[in-house]
C-alpha positions as CSV (number, residue, x, y, z in Angstrom):
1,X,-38.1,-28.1,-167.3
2,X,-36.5,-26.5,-164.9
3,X,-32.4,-27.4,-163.5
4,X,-31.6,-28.5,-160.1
5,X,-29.2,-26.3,-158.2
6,X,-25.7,-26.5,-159.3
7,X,-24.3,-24.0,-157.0
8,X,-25.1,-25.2,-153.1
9,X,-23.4,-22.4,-151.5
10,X,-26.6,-20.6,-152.5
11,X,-28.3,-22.5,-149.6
12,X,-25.5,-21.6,-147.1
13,X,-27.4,-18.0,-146.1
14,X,-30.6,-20.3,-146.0
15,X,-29.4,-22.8,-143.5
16,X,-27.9,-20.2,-141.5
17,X,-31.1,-18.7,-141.4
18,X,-33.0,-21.7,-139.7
19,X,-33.5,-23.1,-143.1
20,X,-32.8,-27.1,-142.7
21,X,-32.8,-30.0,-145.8
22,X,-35.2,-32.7,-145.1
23,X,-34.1,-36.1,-144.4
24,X,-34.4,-37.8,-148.0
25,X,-35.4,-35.6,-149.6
26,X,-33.6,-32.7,-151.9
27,X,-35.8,-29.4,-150.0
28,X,-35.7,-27.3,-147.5
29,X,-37.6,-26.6,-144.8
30,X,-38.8,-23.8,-142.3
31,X,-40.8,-23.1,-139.4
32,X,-42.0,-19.6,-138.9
33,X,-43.6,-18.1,-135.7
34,X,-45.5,-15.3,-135.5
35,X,-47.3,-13.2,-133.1
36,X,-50.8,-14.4,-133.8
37,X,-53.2,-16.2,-136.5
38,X,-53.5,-12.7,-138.2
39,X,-49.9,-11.9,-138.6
40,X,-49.1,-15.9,-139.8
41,X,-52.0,-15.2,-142.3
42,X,-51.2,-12.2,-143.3
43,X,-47.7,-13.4,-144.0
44,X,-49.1,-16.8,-146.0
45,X,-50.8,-14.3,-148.5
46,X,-48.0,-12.1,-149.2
47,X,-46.1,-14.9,-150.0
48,X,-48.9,-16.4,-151.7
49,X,-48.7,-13.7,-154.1
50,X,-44.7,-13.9,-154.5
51,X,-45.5,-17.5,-155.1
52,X,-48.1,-16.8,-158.2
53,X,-45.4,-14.4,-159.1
54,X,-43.0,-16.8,-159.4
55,X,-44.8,-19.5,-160.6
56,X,-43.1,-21.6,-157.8
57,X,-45.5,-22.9,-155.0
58,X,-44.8,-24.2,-151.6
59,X,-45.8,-27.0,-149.6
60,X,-46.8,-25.0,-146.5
61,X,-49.4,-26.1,-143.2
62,X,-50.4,-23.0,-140.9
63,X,-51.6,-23.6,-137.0
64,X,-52.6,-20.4,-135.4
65,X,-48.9,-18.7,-135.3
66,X,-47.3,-21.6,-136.8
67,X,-46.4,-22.0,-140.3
68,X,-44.5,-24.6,-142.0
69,X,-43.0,-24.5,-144.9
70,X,-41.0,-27.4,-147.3
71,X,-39.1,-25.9,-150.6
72,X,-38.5,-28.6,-153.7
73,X,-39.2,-27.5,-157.5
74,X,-41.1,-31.1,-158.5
75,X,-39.9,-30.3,-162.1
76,X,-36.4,-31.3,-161.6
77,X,-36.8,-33.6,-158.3
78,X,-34.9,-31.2,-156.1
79,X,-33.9,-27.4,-155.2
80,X,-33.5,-25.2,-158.1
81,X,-32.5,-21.4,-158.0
82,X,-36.6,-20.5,-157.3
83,X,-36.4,-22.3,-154.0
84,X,-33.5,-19.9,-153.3
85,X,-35.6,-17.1,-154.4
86,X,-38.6,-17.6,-152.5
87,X,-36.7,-18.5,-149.3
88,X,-34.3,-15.4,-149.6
89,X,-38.3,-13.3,-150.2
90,X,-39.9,-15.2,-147.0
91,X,-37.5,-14.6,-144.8
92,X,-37.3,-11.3,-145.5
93,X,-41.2,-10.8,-144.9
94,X,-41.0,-12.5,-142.2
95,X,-38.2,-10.2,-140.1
C-alpha cells in the first residue's frame, strides 16, 4: 500500500505552478492548454508512458487543446509522493 504525503511543502512548487487541490477531496488538479489537438495528444501519450512507468495513472479528459488532469493515489485515499512525481514530469513536458 502506498503512504499519503507526509511532507506538504512538496506541493508548494505544484500550486505555484497552476496546480490547485480539489474541493473535498485530497488531489490535485490541472488544466493544460496547448496549441492544437495534436500537440494536447501528443502530450497525453508522453505522459501516458511516464504514467505506465510509474505505475501511477491519472484521471485526465482531453477537448481539442484542452486537457484536464486530477492527481490522488486511490491506494492510500489521498496524494502520495507519485502524484508529486508525475506533476513535477507533466509540467515539465508541457513548458
Amino acid at each position: 500500500m502506498t503512504k499519503s504525503l507526509t511532507d506538504r511543502s512538496a506541493l508548494e512548487p505544484l500550486l505555484k505552478s497552476g496546480w490547485s487541490m480539489v474541493d473535498g477531496r485530497d488531489a490535485l488538479i490541472k488544466d493544460f492548454k496547448f496549441k492544437n489537438f495534436r500537440q494536447a495528444w501528443a502530450w497525453m501519450s508522453e505522459m501516458a508512458l511516464w504514467a505506465e512507468k510509474l505505475d501511477h495513472h491519472p484521471e485526465w479528459s482531453n477537448t481539442y487543446n484542452h486537457v484536464q488532469v486530477v492527481l490522488s493515489t486511490h491506494d492510500c485515499d489521498g496524494l502520495s509522493e507519485m502524484d508529486v512525481t508525475l506533476a513535477t514530469r507533466m509540467d515539465a513536458a508541457a513548458s
